[in-house]
N, C-alpha and C positions, 0 to 999 in steps of 0.2 A: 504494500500500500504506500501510494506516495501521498503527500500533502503539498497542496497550491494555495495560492493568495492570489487573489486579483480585486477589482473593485469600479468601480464607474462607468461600466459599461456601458447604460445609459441605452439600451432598450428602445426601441422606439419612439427614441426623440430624436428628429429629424433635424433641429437646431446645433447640435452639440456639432457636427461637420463641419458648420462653419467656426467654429469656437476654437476647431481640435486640430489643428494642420495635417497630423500624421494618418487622420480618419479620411484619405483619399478616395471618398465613394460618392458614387452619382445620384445615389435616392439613400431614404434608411433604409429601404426593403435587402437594399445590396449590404451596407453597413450590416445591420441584422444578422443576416445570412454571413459574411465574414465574421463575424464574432464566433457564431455558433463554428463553423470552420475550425480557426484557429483553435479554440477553447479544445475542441473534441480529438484537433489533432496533436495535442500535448497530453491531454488527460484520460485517462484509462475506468472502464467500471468500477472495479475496486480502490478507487484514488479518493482523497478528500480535498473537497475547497472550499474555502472560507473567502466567502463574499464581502467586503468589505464596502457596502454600500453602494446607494443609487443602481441599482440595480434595471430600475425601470422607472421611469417616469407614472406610473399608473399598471392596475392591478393587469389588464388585457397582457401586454407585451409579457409579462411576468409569468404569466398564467399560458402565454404560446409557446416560448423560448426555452424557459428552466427545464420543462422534461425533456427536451432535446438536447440536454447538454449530460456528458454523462458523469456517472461517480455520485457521490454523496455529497449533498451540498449544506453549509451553512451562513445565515446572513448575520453581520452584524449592520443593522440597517441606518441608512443615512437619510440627510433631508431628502430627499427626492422620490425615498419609497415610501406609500402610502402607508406602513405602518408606524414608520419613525415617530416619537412624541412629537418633533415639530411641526410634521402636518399639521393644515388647517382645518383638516377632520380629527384634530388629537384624541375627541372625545371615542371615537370607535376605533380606536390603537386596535384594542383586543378582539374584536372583529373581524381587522384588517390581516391580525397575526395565525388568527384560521384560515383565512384565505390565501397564504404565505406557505402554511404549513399545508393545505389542502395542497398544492402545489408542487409541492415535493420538499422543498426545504427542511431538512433533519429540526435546525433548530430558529427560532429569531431572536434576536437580544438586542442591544444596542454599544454592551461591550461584552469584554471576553479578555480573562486571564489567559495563557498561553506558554508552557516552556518546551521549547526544544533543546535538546545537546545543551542540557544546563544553564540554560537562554530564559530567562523571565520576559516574554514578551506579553505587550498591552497591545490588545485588537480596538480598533474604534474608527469609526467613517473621519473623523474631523483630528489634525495635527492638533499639537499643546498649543501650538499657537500661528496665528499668517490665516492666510486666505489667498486665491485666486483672484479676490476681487482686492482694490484701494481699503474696504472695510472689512475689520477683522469678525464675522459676520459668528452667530451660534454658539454664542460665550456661554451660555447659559447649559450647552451640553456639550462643552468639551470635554477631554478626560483631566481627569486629575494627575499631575506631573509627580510621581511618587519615585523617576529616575530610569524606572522601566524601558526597555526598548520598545517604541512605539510603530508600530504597523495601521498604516490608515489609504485613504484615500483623497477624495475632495479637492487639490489641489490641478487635478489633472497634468497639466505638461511643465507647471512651473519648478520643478527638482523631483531626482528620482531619494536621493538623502540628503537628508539637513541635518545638525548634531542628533540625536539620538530616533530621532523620526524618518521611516521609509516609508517612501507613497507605493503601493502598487498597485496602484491605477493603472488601468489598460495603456492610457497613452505613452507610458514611461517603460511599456513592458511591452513594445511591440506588438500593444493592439492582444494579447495573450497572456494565460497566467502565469505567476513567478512560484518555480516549484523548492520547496525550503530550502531545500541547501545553498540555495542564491542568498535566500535570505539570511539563513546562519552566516555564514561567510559575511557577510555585509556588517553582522552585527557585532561578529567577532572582532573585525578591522576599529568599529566605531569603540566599543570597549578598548579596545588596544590602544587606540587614540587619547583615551580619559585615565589612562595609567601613565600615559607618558607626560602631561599634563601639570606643572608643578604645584 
């Protein structure tokens, strides 16, 4: 069994193209379809991946895509999926997360402890801190900086590491997901860096 990371997919938003440089497709239907691609041509049935947000714009895309992709999947879910607290339906979160889990989705949460290879990582859609946009946007559900190596999303193309925070978002991952030993290896250099550190 291997284990993947990926995150901001972004599903059936037709917008995100123009936002995304590296997303070179002619409609979303094409995007779409190359996700599912890539995704399937890394990842095997018996593999795990941890969804790290925005998975879709809206329940439909969600509800087309996911069982076409394979292995066992889990979300830690970001603003843009209809479950997250910050939806502006927050009030049917727990609705939205049967509809998630009807789906296929193993699990939903919005974060996620995580150790590999002696690795204390923190899962979560949103960096300790920054934004893509000028505003440091979603304070109110970041995670809490307890030192943890931090695995997220949301950022899309603007750094694949910043000091202890890795985006693997599709766009920093060749459109594809990142299988943990990339990620190990990343985290190990980053520790390795904070020991050298006076």
């Amino acid at each position: 069994m291997k284990i993947f990371f990926t995150s901001d997919q972004h599903f059936g938003h037709a917008n995100i193209i123009k936002y995304c440089p590296i997303r070179k497709f002619s409609s979303v239907e094409e995007m779409n379809e190359g996700l599912v691609k890539n995704f399937n041509t890394r990842v095997s049935e018996g593999d795990v991946t941890y969804h790290i947000g925005d998975f879709s714009l809206s329940l439909h895309p969600m509800q087309v895509y996911l069982p076409r992709l394979k292995g066992t999947h889990h979300l830690i879910s970001g603003n843009h999926d209809k479950c997250h607290p910050s939806d502006k339906k927050a009030s049917k979160q727990q609705e939205f997360e049967k509809e998630y889990l009807k789906a296929g989705f193993a699990s939903v949460q919005t974060e996620l402890s995580l150790t590999l290879d002696g690795i204390d990582f923190l899962l979560c859609h949103f960096p300790y801190t920054g934004d893509h946009t000028a505003v440091d946007r979603f304070q109110k559900y970041r995670p809490k900086d307890e030192g943890k190596i931090l695995l997220h999303g949301h950022v899309h193309s603007l750094y694949q590491v910043r000091d202890r925070c890795i985006n693997v978002g599709v766009d920093v991952w060749d459109l594809t997901p990142v299988e943990s030993p990339a990620i190990i290896q990343i985290a190990k250099e980053i520790l390795a860096r904070q020991l050298e550190k006076p």
